[in-house]
C-alpha angles and dihedrals in degrees: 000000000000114000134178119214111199126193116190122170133175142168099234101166131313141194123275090355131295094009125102133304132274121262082245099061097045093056091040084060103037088051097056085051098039079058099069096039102119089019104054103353127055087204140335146192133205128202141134146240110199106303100348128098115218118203111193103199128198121195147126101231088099128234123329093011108168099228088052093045084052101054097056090047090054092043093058092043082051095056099041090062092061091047088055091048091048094044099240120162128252088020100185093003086146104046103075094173131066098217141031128259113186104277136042092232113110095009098090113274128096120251123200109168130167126178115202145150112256120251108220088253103036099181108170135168124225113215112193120175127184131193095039154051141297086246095067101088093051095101106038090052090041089053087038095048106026107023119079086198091069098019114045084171082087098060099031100037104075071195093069107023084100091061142199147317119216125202106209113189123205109241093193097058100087107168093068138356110279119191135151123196123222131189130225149259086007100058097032092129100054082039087052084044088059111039095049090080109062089173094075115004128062141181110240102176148335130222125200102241090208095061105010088233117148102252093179148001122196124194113243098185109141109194099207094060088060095042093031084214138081100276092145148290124312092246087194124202133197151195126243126186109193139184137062104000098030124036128294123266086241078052083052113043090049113073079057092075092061077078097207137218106260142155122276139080128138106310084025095252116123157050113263129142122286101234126202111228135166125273123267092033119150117237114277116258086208097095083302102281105218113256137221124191132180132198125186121199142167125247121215118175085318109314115117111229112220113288131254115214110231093200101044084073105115097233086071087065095079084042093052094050089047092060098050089057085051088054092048089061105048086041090057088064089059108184096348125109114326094354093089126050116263108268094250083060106041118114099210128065099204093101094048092049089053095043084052092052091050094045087070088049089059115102 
């Protein structure tokens, strides 16, 4: 059977800033999505990852259809309504347009879509971050899908010995979508090249090379490019599909422990962990550490089983506290070096006004 799996997400308001949403407008939007399982959808979930609302999508209309892109649309206006009439702050950050256009893409939320025919086991993995950028996820799937130190599945799976093929997408080309794709292991140094700059660079997707088969799609919408303006970070989310032919959920949760260095923070300016937490947690107050969740579920002719959360897991506790360390000492340098994102990156304009106001002061 083909089946399309469709992530949305979208900040669409939250308590007390930048925190969580109300239980209102999660039911609000879970409601107007619950409505079309068994008309439009085949199944759906709703959850959450700090402020931002995460809709899992199953159906078989293929990638980018029009009703399935509106719903979600009018399940986020709807949402946002009830975030206006509750106060909350940030109602509709996400959504930059006022209509809809037929497809979710450039209008605010982030898109991650795959088509595919199901396996008679479809086990995947949702991966959903707040408080950063697409490029976030670049180093753990490149460790998951390229490296046999993290991923033994290279060296033991004759499946998999022939590798994977990794579409990267420039984020700083704006007029049109811009990707290369690499294979690997053969290109892993031009891939390396690549990935080691999340600013600008960003995985999109990977392919098996054995068997040609999607093995997982990551969103690349940057905000500001649509706004052309700071109205917060890209917050991406992905699809993973895991098992036999592509590595195993326990491959794939594990580069995430390296807890790399990424964008975010409050203000969105500046370099802090990426810290695996579990689903449904509420934004940190500690400048807002940026946040990655994963949730792993079974497909059956379309149906979603109930999800496992990869990061609830115990053995995350001594990780999490570890990046918050991590946090504490890049926080300690406050403005100064790599603690703060390089100017071209930065969100807010505050420090280039200034620097353009001393330049006049210098002899």
């Amino acid at each position: 059977m083909k089946v399309t799996l469709s992530v949305l997400k979208a900040d669409i308001g939250s308590i007390g800033g930048h925190t969580l949403p109300s239980r209102r407008v999660l039911a609000k939007v879970e409601e107007a999505v619950r409505a079309e399982v068994g008309r439009l959808l085949l199944d759906a979930y709703v959850f959450h990852i700090g402020d931002d609302i995460v809709l899992l999508l199953s159906h078989t209309r293929g990638v980018g259809d029009k009703e399935v892109h509106a719903l979600a649309w009018r399940a986020f206006l709807e949402g946002t309504e009830t975030a206006r009439a509750e106060g909350l702050y940030g109602a509709g950050q996400d959504l930059l347009k006022d209509a809809f256009t037929g497809n979710l893409h450039g209008l605010g939320p982030q898109v991650a879509e795959m088509e595919f025919e199901e396996r008679p086991s479809e086990p995947f993995v949702v991966l959903a971050a707040d408080k950063t950028e697409p490029g976030a996820f670049n180093l753990p799937l490149y460790l998951a899908f390229a490296d046999p130190m993290h991923c033994p599945g290279l060296l033991l799976s004759p499946e998999m010995r022939p590798g994977f093929r990794f579409r990267v997408m420039d984020l700083a080309r704006t007029e049109r979508d811009s990707s290369v794709d690499l294979e690997a292991p053969e290109r892993l140094y031009d891939l390396a090249a690549l990935l080691r700059d999340p600013h600008r660079f960003a995985i999109a997707g990977i392919w098996s090379r054995r068997h040609g088969e999607q093995a997982a799609v990551v969103s690349t919408t940057r905000l500001r490019n649509i706004a052309g303006r700071y109205v917060g970070k890209d917050d991406p989310v992905a699809i993973v599909r895991v098992q036999k032919i592509f590595p195993a959920t326990e491959e794939l949760a594990p580069p995430f422990a390296l807890l790399p260095f990424v964008a975010g923070d409050t203000r969105g300016s500046h370099h802090l962990p990426l810290m695996p937490v579990r689903a449904n947690t509420q934004a940190s107050s500690f400048f807002c550490v940026p946040m990655v969740c994963g949730l792993a579920f079974s497909l059956k002719e379309g149906r979603l089983s109930e999800p496992v959360d990869l990061f609830a897991d115990p053995a995350w506790d001594a990780l999490r506290l570890r990046a918050m360390e991590k946090a504490q000492d890049m926080r300690r340098q406050g403005f100064y070096g790599p603690a703060m994102l390089p100017m071209e990156e930065l969100e807010y304009t505050g420090i280039a006004e200034r620097l353009r106001e001393l330049e006049r002061e210098f002899g």
